[in-house]
N, C-alpha and C positions, 0 to 999 in steps of 0.2 A: 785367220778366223774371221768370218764374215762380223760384222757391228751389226750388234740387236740394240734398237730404238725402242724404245715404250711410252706413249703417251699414258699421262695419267690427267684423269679425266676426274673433278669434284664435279658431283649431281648440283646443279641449280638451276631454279627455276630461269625460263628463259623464252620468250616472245614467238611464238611457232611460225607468226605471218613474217618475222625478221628471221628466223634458222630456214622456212622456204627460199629467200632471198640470198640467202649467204651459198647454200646449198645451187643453188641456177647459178652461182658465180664461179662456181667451184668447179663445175661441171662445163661449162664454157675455157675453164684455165687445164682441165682435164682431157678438153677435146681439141687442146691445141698437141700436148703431146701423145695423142693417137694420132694426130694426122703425121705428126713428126714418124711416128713407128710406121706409118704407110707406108709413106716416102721413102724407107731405109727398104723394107719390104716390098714394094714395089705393088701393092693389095692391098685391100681392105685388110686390118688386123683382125681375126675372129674370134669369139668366146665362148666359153659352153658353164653354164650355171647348174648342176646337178645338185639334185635336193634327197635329201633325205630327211623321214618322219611324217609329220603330220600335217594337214591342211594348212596349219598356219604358217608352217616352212615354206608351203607350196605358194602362197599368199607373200610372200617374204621375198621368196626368186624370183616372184611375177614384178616386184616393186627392183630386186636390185638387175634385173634383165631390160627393164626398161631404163635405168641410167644409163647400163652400160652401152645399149643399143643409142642412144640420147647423144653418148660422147663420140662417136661413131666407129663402135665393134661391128660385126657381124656374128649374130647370133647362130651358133650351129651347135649336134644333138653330139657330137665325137668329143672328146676330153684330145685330142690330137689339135689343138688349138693352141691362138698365141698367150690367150688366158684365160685360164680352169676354176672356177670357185667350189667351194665345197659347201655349201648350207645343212649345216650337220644337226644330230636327233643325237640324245644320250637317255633315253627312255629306260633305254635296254643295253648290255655291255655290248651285244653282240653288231650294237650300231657304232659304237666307239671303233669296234673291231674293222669293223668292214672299211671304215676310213683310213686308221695306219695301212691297211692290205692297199688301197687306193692309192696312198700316197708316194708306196715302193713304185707304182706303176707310173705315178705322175714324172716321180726322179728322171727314172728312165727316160721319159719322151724329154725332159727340161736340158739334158744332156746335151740332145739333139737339136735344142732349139736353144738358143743363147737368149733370142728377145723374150722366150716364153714365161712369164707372171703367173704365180698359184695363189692363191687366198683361201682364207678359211675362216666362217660364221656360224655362226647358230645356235645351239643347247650347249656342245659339246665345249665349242671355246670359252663357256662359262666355271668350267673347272679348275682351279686354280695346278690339280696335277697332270691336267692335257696339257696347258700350256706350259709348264716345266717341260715334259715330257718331247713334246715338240721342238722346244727352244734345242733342247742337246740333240736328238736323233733326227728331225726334219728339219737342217737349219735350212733348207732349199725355197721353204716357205717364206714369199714376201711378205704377205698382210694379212692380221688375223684380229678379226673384231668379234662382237659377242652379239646380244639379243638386244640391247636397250641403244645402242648407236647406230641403230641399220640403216635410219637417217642421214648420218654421217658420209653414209660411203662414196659421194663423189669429192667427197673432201681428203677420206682415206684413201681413195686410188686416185689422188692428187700428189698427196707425200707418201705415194709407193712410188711412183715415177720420179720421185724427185732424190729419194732417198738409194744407198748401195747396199740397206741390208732390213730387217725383217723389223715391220711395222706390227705393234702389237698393242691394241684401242680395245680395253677391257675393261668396262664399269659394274659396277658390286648391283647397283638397282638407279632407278631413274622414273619420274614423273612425268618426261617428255612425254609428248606425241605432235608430229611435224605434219601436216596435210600437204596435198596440194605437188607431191614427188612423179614422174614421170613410172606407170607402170607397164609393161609389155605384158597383158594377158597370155594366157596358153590357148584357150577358145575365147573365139567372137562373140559366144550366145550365152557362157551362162560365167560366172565370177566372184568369187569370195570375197567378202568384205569383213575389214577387221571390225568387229565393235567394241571390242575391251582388249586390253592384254593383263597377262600375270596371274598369278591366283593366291586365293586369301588360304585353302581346304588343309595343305599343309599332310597330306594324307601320308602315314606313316614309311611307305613304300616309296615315293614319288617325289622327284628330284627337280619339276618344274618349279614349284617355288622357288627355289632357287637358284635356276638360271633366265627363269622367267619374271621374275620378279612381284612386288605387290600389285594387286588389282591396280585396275586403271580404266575408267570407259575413255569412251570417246564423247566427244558432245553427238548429243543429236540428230543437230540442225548440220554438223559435217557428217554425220554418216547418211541422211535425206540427200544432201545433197550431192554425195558420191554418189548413189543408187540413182538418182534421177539422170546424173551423165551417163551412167551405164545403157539405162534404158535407151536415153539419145543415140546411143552409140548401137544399138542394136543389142544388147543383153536380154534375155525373155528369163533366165534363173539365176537368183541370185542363191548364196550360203553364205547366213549371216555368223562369224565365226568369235570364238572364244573359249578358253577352259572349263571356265564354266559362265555361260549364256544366263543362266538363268538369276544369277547372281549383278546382273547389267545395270547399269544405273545408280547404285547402290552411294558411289563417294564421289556424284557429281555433285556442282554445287545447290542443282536443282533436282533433286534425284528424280528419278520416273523407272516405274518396271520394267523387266524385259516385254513383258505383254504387252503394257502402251507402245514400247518402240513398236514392235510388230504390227499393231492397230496402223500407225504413221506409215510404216513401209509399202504393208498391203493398199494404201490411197495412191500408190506411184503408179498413173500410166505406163502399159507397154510389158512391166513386168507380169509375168504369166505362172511364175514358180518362185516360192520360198521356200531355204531350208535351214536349218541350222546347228552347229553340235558345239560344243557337247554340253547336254543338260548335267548335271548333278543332282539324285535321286531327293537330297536333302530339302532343294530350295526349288523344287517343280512345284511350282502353286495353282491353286483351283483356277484360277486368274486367267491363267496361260493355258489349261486343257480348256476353259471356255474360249480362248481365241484359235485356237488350234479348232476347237470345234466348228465354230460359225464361217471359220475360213473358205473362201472358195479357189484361196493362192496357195495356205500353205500345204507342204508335199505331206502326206499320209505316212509321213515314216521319224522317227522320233528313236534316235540311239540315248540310252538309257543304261548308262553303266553300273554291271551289280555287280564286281570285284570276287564277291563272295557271298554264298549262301547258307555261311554260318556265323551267327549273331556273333561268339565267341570271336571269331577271327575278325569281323567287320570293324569292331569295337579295339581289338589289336591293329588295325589298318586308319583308326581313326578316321570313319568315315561318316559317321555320326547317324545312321540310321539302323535299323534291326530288320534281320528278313522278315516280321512281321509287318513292318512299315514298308518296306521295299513293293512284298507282295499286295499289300491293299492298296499300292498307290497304281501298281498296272490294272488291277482290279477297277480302278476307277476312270482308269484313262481309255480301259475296253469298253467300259459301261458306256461311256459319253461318245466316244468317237471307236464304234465295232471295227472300223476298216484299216483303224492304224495299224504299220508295221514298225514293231518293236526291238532292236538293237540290241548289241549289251558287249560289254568285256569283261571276261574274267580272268582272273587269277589263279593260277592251281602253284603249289609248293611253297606260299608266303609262310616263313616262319614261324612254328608251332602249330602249322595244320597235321591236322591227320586223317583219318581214312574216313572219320567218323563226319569231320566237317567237311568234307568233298562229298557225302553223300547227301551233306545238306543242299550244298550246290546244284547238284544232280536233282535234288526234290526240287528249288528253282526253277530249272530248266524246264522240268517237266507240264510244271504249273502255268509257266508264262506264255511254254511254247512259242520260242525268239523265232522271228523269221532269219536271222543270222547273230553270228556271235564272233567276236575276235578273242579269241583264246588262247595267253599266253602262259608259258612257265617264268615264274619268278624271278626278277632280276635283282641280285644283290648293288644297290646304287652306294657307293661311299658317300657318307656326310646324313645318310636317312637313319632315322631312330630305327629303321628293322634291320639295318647292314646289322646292327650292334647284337638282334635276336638271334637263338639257335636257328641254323636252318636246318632243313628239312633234308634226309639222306635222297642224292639224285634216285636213285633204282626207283623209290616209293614216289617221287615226284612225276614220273617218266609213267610209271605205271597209272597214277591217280588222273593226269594231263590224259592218256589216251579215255579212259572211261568218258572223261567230260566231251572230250571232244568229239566220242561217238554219239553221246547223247545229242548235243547239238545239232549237229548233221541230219539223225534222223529227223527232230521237230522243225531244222529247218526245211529237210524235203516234204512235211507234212503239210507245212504249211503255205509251201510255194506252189503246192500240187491243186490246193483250193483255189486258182484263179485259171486253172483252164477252163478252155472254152471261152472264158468272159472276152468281150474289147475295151481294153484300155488306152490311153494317151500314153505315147512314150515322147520327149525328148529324141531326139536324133544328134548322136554324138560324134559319130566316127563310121568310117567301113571299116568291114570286119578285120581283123588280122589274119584268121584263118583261110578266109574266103572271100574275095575280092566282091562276091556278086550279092555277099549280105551288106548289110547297114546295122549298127548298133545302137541299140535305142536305151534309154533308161527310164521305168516306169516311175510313176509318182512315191510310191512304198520302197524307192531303189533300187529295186529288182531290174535285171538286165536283161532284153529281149531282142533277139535276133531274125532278121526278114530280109526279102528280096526289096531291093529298090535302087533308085536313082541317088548321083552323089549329091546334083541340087537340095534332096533332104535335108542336109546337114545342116542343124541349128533350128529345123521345123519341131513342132510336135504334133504329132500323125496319130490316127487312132490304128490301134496293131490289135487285130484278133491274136489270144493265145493260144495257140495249135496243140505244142509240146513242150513238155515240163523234163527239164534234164537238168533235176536234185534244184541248182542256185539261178540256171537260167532259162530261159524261155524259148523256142525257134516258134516264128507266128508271123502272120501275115497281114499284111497293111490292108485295111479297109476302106 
């Protein structure tokens, strides 16, 4: 039987400009035995980082794709590689799932590859029954860290190389934040930035607090001064990120709002677009729809999660506002700023809805008229106060989920239909996938618009006439 090692890791505070220091040493003693694994292989060793979840994951891979690239991997998009990480989401079980399904597959290729290395990070290795679970059925896995040591990782793929059996670096919460780490962007032009991690909301349904840990910002004067290298480096958009944004600043030692930070960001030469998610309906302050308003950077588009649109259920989801306050606060955020596009996730099958509070939902919808909406069925998360509630029989959840979801669709083609003819600025992100001879652009409101042009575009933003409206995106021509 392979030896399972476990570091056990006590939280203490700890000097961030000395753990950058320790971390470059690590990663130097890291990149002596990749050159060693060349030399056996006779190649560049190669790695593929595959993320799953949210922004902040994707923010996550960009930080540990650039260590790995640092100690000298070669980064490629195939899991047919000499080492696979997994940056895992436990939002939803069906993310859990997708992973163990991955991992059968991983086996397979490790078979055939004797030097080949797997890790696995993120939400998911925050579960104290993943990682049971793993330890017996995956013991194939080398390295498995969590959310609060991502920092750590050239130290952990230090004693994975060093070690014959499965390293497992798993802290309960942490205060840390390290700057200053090697990251490999995914685009040249536009880059997320962390400004907080964790959350305080505790929402009855949702399992981040607890693999995410307590709020935490960032200072400031480090997050100014990551955005100002971006810009150097050629970045024109940034996405300033956090669970909840709008809660920022809050347990520094010098607090300041989310809005002041944005006021400081908006003074950075070169940047041309700000965005940010995800607000929390509760702590959107007038503050912040005045800076949003006078902006001439930030993006016209504001995702604004309503879980649910009935009080009863909100209040069971502990989310601390009522669709009365929900709805008066879009009502104010149209009033002042007409042209924002408004976002939203919902919820359909949380325990103890019924027919009656989904048509509350549906009144929502109607009212806000989201220009898009993420709509999920219910996931039962263990260790959340609503695992413990009755749930809701699938047939009725399946059925309730389709109504919403049509409702959606339609207000989002309503209201995606209202920007033809106009010319907007898009961002220029990519050629198309479908069509070699389009360009993919992304408007200011988020919306996606597709045109003829040249691949130099890429990372411009062009003004695009909107031709044609097809439901969520656009085909339109460069002006």
């Amino acid at each position: 039987m392979t030896e399972q090692k476990t570091i056990t890791q006590i939280t203490e505070k700890i000097d961030g400009a000395r753990e950058t220091e320790r971390q470059i040493a690590f990663m130097e003693k890291a990149a002596g035995y990749v050159q060693e694994l060349s030399e056996k292989l006779g190649r560049k060793p190669t790695c593929c980082v595959v993320t799953f979840g949210c922004q902040m994951n994707a923010r996550d891979s960009e930080k540990l794709s650039g260590i790995l690239e640092k100690v000298g991997y070669e980064l490629v998009e195939r899991e047919e590689a000499d080492f696979v990480i997994y940056n895992t989401c436990t939002v939803r079980d069906n993310a859990n799932q997708r992973v163990y399904g991955r991992l059968g597959y991983l086996n397979g290729l490790k078979k055939k590859n004797p030097h080949m290395k797997i890790a696995l990070c993120g939400c998911m290795m925050q579960e104290p029954a993943v990682i049971e679970k793993i330890r017996k059925s995956y013991r194939f896995v080398d390295l498995i860290f969590g959310t609060h040591n991502i920092y750590k990782f050239a130290e952990l793929l230090t004693a994975m190389f060093e070690s014959d059996g499965m390293i497992v670096d798993i802290w309960k919460d942490t205060d840390q934040i390290v700057e200053d780490l090697p990251v490999e962007r995914k685009y040249p032009f536009k880059s997320g930035i962390n400004i907080m991690f964790g959350c305080n909301n505790f929402c009855s349904y949702c399992i981040v607090p607890y693999v995410r840990g307590r709020e935490r910002s960032r200072n400031p004067k480090d997050i100014i001064r990551e955005i100002e290298k971006l810009s150097g480096d050629g970045v024109k958009e940034i996405m300033l990120l956090g669970q909840n944004v709008n809660s920022y600043g809050k347990n520094l030692d010098m607090p300041i709002t989310f809005a002041q930070l944005l006021r400081e960001v908006e003074k950075i030469d070169g940047i041309e677009r700000i965005r940010f998610m995800t607000s929390h309906p509760k702590d959107l302050s007038d503050e912040l729809i005045q800076v949003m308003k006078e902006s001439k950077k930030i993006c016209r588009h504001l995702h604004l999660p309503l879980q649910s649109g009935s009080t009863e259920i909100l209040t069971k989801m502990n989310r601390r506002y009522t669709k009365e306050q929900y709805l008066a606060l879009v009502e104010k955020i149209r009033r002042e700023i007409p042209d924002m596009a408004i976002t939203t996730d919902i919820i359909v099958g949380f325990p103890g809805e019924t027919r009656a509070d989904v048509d509350e939902t549906i009144d929502v919808i109607n009212k806000v008229q989201y220009d898009n909406a993420f709509t999920f069925i219910y996931s039962k998360r263990s260790g959340t106060p609503a695992a413990a509630m009755e749930q809701v029989p699938e047939e009725e959840v399946k059925e309730n989920f389709a109504r919403v979801l049509e409702t959606v669709q339609q207000t989002a083609k309503k209201r995606a239909a209202l920007l033809q003819g106009q010319t907007h600025s898009a961002l220029v992100e990519d050629v198309n996938d479908q069509d070699p001879e389009l360009l993919t652009g992304r408007l200011s409101n988020n919306m996606i618009v597709h045109f003829k042009g040249e691949k130099d575009l890429i990372g411009q933003i062009v003004p695009v006439c909107l031709k044609e409206c097809h439901g969520f995106y656009y085909l339109g021509e460069r002006v």
